[in-house]
C-alpha positions as CSV (number, residue, x, y, z in Angstrom):
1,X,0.0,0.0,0.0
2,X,3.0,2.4,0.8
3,X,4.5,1.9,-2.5
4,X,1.6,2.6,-4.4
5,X,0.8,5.7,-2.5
6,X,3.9,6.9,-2.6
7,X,4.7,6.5,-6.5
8,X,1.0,8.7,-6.4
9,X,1.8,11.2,-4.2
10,X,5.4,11.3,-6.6
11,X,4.0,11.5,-9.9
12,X,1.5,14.4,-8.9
13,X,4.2,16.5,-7.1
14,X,6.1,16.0,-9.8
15,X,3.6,17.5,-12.6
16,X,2.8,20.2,-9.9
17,X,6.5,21.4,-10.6
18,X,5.8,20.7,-13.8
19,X,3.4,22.7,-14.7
20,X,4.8,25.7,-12.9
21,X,7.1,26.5,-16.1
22,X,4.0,27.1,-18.2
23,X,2.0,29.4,-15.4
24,X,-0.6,32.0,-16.8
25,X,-2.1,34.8,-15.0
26,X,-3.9,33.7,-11.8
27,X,-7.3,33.8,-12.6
28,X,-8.8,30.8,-11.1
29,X,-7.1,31.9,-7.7
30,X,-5.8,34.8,-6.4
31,X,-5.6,36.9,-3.4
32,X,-9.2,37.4,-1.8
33,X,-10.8,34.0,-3.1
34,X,-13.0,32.4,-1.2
35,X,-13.2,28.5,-1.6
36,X,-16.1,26.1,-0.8
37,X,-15.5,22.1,-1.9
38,X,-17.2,19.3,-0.9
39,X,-15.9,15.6,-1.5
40,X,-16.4,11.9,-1.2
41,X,-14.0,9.4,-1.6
42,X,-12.0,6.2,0.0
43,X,-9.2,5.8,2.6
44,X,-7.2,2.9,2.8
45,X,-5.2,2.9,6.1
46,X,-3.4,1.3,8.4
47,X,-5.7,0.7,11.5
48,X,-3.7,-0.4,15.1
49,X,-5.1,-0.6,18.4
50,X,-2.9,-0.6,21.9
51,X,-3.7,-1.2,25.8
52,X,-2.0,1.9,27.3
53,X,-3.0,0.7,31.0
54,X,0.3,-0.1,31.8
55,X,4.2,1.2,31.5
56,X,4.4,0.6,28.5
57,X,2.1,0.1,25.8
58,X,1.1,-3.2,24.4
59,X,-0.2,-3.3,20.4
60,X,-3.4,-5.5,20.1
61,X,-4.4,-5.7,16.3
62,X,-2.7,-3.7,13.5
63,X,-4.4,-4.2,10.1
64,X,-4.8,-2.5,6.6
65,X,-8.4,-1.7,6.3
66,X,-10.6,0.3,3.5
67,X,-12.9,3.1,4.7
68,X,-15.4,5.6,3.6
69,X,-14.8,9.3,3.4
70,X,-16.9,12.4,3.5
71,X,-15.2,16.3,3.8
72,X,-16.1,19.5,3.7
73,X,-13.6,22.4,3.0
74,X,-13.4,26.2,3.3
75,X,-10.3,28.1,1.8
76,X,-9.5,32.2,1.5
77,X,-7.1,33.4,-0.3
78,X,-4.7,35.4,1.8
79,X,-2.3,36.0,-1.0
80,X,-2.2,35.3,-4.9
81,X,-0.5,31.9,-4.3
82,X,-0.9,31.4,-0.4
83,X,-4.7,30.0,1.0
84,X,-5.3,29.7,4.8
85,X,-8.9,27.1,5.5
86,X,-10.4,24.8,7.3
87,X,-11.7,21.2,6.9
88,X,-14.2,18.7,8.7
89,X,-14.1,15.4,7.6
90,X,-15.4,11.6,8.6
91,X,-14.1,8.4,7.7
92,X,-15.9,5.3,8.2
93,X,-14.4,2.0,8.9
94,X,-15.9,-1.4,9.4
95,X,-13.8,-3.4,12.2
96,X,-14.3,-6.8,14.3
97,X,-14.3,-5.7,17.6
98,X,-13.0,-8.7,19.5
99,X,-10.1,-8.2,17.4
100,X,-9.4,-4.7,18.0
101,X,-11.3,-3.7,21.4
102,X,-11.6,-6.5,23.3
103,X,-15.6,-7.4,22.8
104,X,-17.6,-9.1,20.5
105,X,-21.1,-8.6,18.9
106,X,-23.5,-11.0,17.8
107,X,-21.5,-10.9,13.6
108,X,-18.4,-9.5,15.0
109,X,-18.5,-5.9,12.9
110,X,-18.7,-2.9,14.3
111,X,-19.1,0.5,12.7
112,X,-16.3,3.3,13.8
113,X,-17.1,6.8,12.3
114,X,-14.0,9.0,12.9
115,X,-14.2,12.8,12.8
116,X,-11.5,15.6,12.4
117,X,-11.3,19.6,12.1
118,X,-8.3,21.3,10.6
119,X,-6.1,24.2,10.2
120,X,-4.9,24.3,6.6
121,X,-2.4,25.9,4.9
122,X,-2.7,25.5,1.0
123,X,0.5,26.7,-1.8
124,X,-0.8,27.1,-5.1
125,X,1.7,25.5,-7.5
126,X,-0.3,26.5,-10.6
127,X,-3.6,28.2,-11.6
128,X,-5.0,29.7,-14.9
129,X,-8.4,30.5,-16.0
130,X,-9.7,27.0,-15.2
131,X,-7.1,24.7,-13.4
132,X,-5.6,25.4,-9.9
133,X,-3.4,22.8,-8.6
134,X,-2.6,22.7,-4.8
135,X,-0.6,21.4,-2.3
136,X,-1.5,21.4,1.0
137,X,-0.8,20.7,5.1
138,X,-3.1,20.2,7.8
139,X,-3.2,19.6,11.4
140,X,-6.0,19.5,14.0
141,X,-8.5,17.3,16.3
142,X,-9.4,13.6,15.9
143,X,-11.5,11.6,17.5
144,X,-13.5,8.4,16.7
145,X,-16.8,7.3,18.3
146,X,-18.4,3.5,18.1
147,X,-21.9,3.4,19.3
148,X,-24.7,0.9,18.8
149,X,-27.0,-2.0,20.5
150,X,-26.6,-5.6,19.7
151,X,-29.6,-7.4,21.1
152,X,-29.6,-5.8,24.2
153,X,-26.5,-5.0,25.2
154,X,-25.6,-1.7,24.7
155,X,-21.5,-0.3,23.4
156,X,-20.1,3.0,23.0
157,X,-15.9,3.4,23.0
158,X,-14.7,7.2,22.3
159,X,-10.9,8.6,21.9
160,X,-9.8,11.3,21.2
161,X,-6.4,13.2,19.9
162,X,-5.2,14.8,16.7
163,X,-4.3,14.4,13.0
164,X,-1.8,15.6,10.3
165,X,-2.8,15.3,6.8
166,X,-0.9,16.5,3.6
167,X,-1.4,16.1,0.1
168,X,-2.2,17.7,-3.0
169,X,-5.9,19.1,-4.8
170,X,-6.7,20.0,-8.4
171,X,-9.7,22.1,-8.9
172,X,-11.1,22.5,-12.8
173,X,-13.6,25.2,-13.1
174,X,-16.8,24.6,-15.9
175,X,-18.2,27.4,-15.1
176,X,-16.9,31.1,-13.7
177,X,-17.9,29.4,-10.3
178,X,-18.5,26.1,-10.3
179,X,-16.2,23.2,-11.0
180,X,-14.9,19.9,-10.2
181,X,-12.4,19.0,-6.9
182,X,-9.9,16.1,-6.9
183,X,-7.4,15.4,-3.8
184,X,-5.1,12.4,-2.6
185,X,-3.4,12.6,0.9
186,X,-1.5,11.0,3.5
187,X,-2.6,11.2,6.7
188,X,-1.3,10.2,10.5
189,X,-4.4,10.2,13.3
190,X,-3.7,9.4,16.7
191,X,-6.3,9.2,19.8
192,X,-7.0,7.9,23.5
193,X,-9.7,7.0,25.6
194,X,-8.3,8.9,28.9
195,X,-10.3,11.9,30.5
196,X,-13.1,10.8,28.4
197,X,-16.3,9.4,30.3
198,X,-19.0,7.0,29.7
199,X,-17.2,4.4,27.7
200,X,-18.5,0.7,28.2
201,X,-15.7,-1.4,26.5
202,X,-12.0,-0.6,25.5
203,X,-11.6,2.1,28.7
204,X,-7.7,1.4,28.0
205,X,-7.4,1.0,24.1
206,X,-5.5,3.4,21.9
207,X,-6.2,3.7,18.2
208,X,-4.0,4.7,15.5
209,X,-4.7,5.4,12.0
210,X,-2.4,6.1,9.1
211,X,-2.8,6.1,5.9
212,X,-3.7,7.4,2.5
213,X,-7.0,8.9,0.6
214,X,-8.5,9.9,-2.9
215,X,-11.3,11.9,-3.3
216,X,-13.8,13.6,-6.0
217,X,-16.4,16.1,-5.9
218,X,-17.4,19.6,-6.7
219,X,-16.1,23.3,-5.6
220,X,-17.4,26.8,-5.5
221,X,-15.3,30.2,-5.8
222,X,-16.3,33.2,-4.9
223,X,-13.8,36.1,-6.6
224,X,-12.9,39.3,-4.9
């Protein structure tokens, strides 16, 4: 999965410098834009889980996984080539729970619905009346939540901690407005269960989850 990723993540930084040498005016982007994209895509990561009750801690399960993803994005140009935003996002990941947390339900799946909110910083490697092409760095809160009933016993397990995502976006513009978003990252999300309350399985199980995303779906501009 890394290698594949990582030729990805290659080949598109590598027609971002590309396509500097042939730059037109900024006209899709430029200082004062305001940026509105919405996206759904697929994650693939690497999902671990850990018992942090003791000294040191103990891994339980580490396994590559597919998910589900669903973000929203805000972006405002703060100069012609610089962008400052921020992103909400949720993943969705289907998991056996005796595996990962320690219980079990009746068909051993569980539903985990992560959620994060960013700071971004976006570089605009090239833009022209229709195409802007970004790169892009993001930190912020992560947490994931599994809730549900299974006959009549009742689970909920929540963490909490942070994530760092970077990657790159191309935007293509139909319209003077409207147009079409694609993105791939990498992302690193790490979160615990401690100081959080009401948690009825995995009190001491830490999750990790790192790994890498595509995504495809439609932006707005607004132009100072």
């Amino acid at each position: 999965m890394k290698k594949i990723y990582s030729r990805s993540l290659s080949i598109v930084t590598l027609l971002l410098l590309f396509a500097v040498h042939f730059s037109a005016n900024a006209q899709a982007y430029r200082k004062g834009s305001f940026l509105i994209s919405i996206s759904e895509g697929s994650t693939l990561a690497n999902y671990s889980t850990k018992d942090i009750s003791g000294k040191t801690p103990v891994l339980i399960h580490r396994e590559c996984l597919p998910g589900v993803r669903d973000p929203l994005m805000i972006e405002y140009a703060v100069a012609n080539r610089w962008g400052i935003g921020l992103s909400s996002g949720t993943d969705v990941f289907n998991v056996n729970p005796s595996s990962y947390y320690g219980f079990s339900t009746s068909n051993n799946q569980v539903k985990v619905s992560t959620s994060e909110f960013t700071f971004d910083i976006n570089y605009h490697v090239f833009v022209n009346k229709r195409l802007d092409l970004s790169v892009f760095a993001s930190t912020g809160l992560f947490s994931i939540a599994i809730k549900g009933h299974d006959n009549d016993n009742y689970y909920n397990h929540s963490s909490n901690g942070t994530i760092v995502r970077y990657g790159t976006r191309a935007r293509y513009y139909f319209w003077k407005r409207l147009g079409a978003i694609g993105m791939i990252s990498s992302y690193i999300a790490n979160c615990s269960p401690k100081e959080v309350k009401g948690n009825t399985e995995a009190k001491s199980y830490s999750t990790s989850i790192n790994g890498m995303a595509i995504e495809m779906g439609l932006c707005y501009r607004l132009l100072r």
